[in-house]
ChimeraX commands (.cxc) that place a marker at each C-alpha (Angstrom):
marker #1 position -12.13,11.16,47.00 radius 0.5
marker #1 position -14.53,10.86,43.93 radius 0.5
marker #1 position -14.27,12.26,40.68 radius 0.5
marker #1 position -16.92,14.92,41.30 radius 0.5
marker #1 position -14.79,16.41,44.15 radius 0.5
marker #1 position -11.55,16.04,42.34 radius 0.5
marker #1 position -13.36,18.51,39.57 radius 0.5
marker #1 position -14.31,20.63,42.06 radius 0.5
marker #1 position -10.93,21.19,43.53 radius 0.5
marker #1 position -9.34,21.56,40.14 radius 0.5
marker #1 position -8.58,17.99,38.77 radius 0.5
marker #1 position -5.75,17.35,36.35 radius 0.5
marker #1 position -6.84,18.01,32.90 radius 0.5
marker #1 position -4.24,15.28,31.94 radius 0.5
marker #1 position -6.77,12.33,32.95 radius 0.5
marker #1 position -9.33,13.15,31.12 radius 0.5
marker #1 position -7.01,13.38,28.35 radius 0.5
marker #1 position -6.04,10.07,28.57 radius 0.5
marker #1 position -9.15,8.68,28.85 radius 0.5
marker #1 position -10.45,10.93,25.66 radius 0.5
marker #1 position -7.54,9.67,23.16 radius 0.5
marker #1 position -7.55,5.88,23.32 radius 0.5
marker #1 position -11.19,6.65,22.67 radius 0.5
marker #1 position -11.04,8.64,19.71 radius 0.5
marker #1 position -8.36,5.92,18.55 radius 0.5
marker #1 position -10.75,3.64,18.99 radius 0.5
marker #1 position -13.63,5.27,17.20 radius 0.5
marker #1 position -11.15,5.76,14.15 radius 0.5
marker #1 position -9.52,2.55,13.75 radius 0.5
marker #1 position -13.13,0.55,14.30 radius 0.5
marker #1 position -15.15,3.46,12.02 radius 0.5
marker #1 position -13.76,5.66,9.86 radius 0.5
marker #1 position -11.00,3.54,8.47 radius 0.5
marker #1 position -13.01,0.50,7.35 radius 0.5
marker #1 position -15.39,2.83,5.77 radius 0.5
marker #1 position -12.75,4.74,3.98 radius 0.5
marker #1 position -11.07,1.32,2.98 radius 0.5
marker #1 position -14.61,0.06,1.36 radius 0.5
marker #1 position -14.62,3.15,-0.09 radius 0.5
marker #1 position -12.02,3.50,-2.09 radius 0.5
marker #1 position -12.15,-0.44,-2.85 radius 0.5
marker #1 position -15.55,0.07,-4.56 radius 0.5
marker #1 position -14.20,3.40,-6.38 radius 0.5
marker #1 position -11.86,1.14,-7.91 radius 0.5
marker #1 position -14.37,-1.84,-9.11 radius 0.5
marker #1 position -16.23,0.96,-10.67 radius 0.5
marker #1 position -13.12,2.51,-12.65 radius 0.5
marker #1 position -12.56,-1.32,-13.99 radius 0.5
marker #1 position -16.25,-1.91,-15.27 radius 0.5
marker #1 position -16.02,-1.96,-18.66 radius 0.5
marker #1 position -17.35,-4.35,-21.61 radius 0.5
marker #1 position -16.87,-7.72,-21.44 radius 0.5
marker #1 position -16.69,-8.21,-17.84 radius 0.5
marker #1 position -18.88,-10.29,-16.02 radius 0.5
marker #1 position -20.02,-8.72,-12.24 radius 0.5
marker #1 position -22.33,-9.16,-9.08 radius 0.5
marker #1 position -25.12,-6.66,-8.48 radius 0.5
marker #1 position -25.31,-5.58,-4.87 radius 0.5
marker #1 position -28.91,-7.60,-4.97 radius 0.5
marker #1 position -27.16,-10.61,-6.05 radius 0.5
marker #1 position -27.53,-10.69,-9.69 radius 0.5
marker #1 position -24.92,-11.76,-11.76 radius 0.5
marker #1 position -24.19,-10.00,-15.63 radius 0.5
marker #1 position -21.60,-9.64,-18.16 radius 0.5
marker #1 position -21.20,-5.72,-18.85 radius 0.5
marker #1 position -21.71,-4.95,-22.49 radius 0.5
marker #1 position -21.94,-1.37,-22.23 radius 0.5
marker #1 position -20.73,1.64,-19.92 radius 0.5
marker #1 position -22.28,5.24,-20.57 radius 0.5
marker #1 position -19.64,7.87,-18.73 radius 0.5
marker #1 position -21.90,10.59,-18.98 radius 0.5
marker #1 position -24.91,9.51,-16.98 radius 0.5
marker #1 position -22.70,6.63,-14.91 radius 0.5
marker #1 position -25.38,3.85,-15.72 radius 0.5
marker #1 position -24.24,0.49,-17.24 radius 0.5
marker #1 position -25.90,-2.22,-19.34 radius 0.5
marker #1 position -25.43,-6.01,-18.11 radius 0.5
marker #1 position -26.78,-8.66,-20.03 radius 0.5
marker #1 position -28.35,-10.79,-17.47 radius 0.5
marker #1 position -29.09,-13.75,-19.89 radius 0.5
marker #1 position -28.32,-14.74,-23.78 radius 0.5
marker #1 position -30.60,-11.60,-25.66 radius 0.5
marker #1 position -31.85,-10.26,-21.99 radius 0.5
marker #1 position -29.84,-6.85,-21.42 radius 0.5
marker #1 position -30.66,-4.78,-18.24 radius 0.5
marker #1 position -29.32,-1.21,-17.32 radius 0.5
marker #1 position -28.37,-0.56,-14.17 radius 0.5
marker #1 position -26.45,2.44,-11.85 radius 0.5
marker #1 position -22.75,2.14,-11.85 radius 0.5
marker #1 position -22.51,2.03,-7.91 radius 0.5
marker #1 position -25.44,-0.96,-7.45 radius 0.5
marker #1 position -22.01,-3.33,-8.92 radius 0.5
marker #1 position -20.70,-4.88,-5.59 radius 0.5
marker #1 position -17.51,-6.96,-7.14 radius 0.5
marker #1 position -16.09,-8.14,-10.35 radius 0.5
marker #1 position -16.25,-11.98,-10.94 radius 0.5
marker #1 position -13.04,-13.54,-11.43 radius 0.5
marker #1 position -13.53,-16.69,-13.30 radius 0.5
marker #1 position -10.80,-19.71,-12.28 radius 0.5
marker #1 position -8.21,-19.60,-13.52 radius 0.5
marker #1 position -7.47,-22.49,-16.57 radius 0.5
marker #1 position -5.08,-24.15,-15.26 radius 0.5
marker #1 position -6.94,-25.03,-12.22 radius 0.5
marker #1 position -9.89,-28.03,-13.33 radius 0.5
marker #1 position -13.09,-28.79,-11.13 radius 0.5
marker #1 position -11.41,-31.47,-9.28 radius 0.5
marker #1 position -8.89,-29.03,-8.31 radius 0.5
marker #1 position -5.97,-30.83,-9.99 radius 0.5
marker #1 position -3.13,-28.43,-12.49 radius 0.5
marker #1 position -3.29,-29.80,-15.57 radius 0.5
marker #1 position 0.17,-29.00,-17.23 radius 0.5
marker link #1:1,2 radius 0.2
marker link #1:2,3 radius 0.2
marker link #1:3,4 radius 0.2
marker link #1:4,5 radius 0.2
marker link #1:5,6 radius 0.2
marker link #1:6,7 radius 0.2
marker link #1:7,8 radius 0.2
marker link #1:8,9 radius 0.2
marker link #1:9,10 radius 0.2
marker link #1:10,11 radius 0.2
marker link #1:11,12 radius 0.2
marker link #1:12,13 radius 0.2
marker link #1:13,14 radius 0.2
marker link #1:14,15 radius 0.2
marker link #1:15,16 radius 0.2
marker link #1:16,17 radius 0.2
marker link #1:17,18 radius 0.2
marker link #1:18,19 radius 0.2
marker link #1:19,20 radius 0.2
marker link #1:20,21 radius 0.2
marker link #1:21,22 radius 0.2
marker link #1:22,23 radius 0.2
marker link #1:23,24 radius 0.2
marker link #1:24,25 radius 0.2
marker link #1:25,26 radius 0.2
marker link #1:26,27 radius 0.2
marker link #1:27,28 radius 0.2
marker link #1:28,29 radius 0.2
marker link #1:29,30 radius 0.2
marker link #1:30,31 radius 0.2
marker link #1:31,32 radius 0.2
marker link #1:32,33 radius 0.2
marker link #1:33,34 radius 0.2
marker link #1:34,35 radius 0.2
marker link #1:35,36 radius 0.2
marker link #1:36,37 radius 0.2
marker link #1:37,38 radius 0.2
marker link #1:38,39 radius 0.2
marker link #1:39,40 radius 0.2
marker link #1:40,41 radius 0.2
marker link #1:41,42 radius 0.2
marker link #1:42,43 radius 0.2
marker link #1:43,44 radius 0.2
marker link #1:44,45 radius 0.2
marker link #1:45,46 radius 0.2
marker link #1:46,47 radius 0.2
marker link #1:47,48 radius 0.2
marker link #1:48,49 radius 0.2
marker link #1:49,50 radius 0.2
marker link #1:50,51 radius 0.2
marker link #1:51,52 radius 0.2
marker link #1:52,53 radius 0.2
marker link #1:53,54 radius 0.2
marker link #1:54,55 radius 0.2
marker link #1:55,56 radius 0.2
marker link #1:56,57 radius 0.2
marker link #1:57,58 radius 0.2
marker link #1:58,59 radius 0.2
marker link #1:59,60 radius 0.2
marker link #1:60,61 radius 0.2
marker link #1:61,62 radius 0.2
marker link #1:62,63 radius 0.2
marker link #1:63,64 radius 0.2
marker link #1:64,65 radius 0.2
marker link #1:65,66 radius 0.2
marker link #1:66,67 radius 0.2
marker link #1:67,68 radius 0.2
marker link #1:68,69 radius 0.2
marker link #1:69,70 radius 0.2
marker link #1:70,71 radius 0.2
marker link #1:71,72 radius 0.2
marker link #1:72,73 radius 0.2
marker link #1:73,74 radius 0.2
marker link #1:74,75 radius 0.2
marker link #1:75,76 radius 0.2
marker link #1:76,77 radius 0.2
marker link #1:77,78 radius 0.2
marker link #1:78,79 radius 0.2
marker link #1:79,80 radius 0.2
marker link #1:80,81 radius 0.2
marker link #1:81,82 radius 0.2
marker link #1:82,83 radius 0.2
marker link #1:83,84 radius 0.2
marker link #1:84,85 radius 0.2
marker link #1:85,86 radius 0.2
marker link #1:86,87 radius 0.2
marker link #1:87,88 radius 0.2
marker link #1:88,89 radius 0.2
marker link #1:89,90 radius 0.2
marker link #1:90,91 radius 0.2
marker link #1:91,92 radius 0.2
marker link #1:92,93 radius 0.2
marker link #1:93,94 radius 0.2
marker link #1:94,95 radius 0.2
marker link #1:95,96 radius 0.2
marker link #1:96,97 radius 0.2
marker link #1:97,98 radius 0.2
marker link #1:98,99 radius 0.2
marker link #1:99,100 radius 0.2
marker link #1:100,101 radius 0.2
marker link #1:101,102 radius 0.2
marker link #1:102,103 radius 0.2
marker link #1:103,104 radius 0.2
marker link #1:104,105 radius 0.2
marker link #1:105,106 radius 0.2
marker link #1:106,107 radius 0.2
marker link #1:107,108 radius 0.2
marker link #1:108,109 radius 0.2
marker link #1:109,110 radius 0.2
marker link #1:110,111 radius 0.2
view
């Protein structure tokens, strides 16, 4: 018997169902929920921009922040020694973390 006549004669609404929810599961966990993560991850690299802090554009470009205007949401990065640049709040990607100084290039702890 094929699906088509198992409709016809009044087919379980309980398999469809179960083919349906792993589905929508599916859709959420692979979709929604990275987006949402992203999301909020970026909300919060916004909320810590503030002068002094050196960043990465979304282009690639790399700044310290010397000013943040809360009113229109722009910031100003100075992009090289006397070369400032202004710039939307959301075009910031991620906050640079320099290395840590107990760390040197060779990767030896200096104590």
């Amino acid at each position: 018997m094929s699906y088509a006549q198992a409709a016809k004669e009044g087919g379980s609404p309980l398999g469809s169902l179960v083919i349906l929810l792993p589905l929508l599961l599916l859709f959420y966990f692979l979709g929604i929920r990275p987006g949402r993560k992203r999301m909020q991850q970026m909300q919060q690299v916004q909320g810590a921009l503030a002068p002094g802090r050196e960043v990465v554009t979304t282009a690639g470009l790399y700044g310290t922040v010397t000013d943040v205007d809360e009113s229109t949401g722009d910031i100003t990065l100075e992009i090289a020694p006397g070369v400032n640049a202004r710039f939307d709040r959301r075009a910031v990607m991620r906050i640079v973390d320099p290395l840590p100084e107990a760390i040197t290039a060779d990767g030896d702890e200096t104590t």
